[in-house]
N, C-alpha and C positions, 0 to 999 in steps of 0.2 A: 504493500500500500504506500504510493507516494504522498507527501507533504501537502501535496494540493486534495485529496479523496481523504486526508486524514481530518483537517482543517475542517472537510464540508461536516463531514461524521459529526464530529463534534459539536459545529454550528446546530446540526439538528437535534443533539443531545441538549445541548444546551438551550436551545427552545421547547422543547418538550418539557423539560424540569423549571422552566419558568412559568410554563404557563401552567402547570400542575399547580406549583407554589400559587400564581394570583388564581387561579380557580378553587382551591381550598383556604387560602386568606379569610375571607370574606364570610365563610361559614364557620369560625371558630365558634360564633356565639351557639350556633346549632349545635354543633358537633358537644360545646361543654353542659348544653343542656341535656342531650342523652344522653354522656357519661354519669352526670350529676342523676338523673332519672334512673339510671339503671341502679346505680351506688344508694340510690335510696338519699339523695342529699337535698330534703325540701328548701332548705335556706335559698341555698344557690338557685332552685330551679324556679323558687318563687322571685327571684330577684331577675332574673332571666326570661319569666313567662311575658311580660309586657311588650318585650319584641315581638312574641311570634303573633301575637294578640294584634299586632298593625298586620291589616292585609296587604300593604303593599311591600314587608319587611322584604318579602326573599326576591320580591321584583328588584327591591334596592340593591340584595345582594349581589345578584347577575350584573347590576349596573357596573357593582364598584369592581368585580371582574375584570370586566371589559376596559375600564377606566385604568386599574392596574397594568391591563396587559399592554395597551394604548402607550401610556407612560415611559414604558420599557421596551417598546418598539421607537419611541423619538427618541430616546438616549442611545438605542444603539445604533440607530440611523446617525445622530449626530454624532457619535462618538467615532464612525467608520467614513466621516463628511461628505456622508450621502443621503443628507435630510433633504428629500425631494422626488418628486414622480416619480425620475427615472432611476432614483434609488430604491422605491417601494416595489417598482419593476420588477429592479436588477434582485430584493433580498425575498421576492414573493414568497418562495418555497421558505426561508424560515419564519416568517412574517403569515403564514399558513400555519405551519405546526403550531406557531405561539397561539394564535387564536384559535386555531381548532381543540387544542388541548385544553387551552379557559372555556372553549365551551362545552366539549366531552365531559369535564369532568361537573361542572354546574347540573348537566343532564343525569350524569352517576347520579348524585347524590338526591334528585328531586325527583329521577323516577325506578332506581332502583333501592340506593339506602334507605332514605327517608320511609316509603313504606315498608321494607325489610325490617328498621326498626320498631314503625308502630305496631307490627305484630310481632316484636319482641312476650315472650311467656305466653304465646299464643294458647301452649296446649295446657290445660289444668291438669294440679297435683290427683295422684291415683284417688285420694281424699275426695277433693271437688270432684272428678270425673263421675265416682260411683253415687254425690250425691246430685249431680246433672244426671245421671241414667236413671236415678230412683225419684224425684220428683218430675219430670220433663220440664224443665224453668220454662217459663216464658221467654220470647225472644221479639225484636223487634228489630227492625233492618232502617237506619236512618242514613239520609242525603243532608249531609253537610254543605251548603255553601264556602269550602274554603278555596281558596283561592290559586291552589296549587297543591300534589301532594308534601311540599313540603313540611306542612299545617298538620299533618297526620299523627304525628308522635305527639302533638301536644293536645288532641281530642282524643285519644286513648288514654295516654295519661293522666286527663280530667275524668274521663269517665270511670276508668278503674278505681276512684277512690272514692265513689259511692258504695256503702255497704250494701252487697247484695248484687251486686255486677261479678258475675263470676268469669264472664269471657266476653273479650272486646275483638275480632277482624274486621280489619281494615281492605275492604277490596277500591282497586285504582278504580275512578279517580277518585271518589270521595264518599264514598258507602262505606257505612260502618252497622256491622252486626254486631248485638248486642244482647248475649245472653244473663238473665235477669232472676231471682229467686223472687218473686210475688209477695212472696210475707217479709220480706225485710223493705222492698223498693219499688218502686214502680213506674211506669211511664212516664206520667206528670213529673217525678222526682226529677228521672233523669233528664226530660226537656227544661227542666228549671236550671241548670245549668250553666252557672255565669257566661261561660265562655260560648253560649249557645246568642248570647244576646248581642256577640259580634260577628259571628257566624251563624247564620240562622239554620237549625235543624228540622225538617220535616220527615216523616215517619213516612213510609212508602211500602212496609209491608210490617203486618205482626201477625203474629201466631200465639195463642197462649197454651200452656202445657196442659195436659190432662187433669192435674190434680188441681190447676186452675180455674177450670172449666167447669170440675166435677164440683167445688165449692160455691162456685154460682147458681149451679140447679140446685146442691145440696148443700143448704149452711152447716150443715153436721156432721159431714164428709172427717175422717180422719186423718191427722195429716200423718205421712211415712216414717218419716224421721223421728217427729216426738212423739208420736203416737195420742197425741191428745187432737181437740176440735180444730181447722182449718179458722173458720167462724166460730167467735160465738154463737150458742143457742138461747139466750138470756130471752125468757119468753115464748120457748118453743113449749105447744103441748108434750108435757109425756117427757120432757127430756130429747138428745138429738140422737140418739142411740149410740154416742160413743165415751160415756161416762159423764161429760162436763155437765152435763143436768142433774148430776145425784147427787 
């Protein structure tokens, strides 16, 4: 390999690793708030949630991408004193890789991480599974208005910290199913959801589970788990026939 095919090599290494660098720049705040999420660290991710809460955040982010990359394309155009057309020309091919790489990698993360993480802990503990297969929760499939999936890790992670939400997926672009225990939470709860008041959620499909179903024809249905009333019977004649009237 001669001096001249050695020089390009590089040229193009070192565009590719520039532009990797300004297209992960810009998402640290992202990136420290699913660390901080997964580590269980509310401080940080409360102090963190405000960004993702602006819908135009991760538009910004792609901005200052470009903005970066921009930057470090007129430094090296000047620095090689070829700041001009037939210099943008003559260095097209690395002046490509830098920007194609700024934008590969904004694209990673908004349509492959980003939802890869909101269905972080997707699958429930052996625990939860067996009491998902022995109650049939309730479930309810809502359309987020967010603005991109980048917005995904942070409407899972609202939603998982209602008690009673025992599984959150996220399908692209912005569906999230939500599986629910009936006697701990319920539809209403979870639309009440701060974070719903700047993303607005609409319900687009529900299903309620059997033993939820069976307590609406029957207040005195028994529930699985505790073996006592689903409902109260308080004024049933005769009692509901599962103890709690004796």
């Amino acid at each position: 390999m001669n001096c001249c095919e050695k020089t390009k090599k590089e040229r193009k290494e070192k565009g590719f690793l520039k532009g990797l660098l300004y297209g992960l720049a810009p998402h640290t705040f992202c990136i420290a708030f699913i660390i901080f999420t997964v580590l269980g660290v509310t401080t940080a991710t409360a102090l963190l949630k405000p960004l993702l809460l602006n819908p135009y955040f991760f538009y910004i982010l792609i901005g200052l991408s470009i903005v970066f990359a921009t930057i470090s394309a007129l430094i090296y155009l000047k620095k090689n004193a070829i700041l001009s057309f037939l210099g943008i020309k003559r260095k097209w091919k690395y002046l490509s890789i830098l920007y194609g790489t700024t934008i590969f990698v904004n694209l990673l993360f908004f349509m492959v991480i980003f939802p890869m993480v909101a269905n972080l802990n997707l699958n429930p503990t052996t625990q939860t599974a067996a009491i998902i297969e022995k109650t049939n929760l309730s479930s309810i499939t809502l359309k987020v208005d967010i603005p991109c999936p980048g917005h995904a890790p942070l409407i899972t992670t609202e939603l998982k910290k209602i008690d009673g939400v025992e599984e959150v997926k996220f399908s692209f672009p912005n569906l999230f199913d939500v599986k629910y225990n009936f006697l701990k939470t319920s539809k209403e709860e979870i639309l009440s959801l701060e974070v719903f008041n700047t993303y607005k959620a609409t319900v687009i499909n529900e299903q309620k589970g059997e033993v939820a179903e069976q307590s609406i024809n029957n207040p005195g249905i028994t529930h699985p788990l505790t073996g006592g009333c689903v409902v109260g019977c308080a004024g049933s004649v005769g009692g509901c026939g599962c103890g709690c009237g004796r």
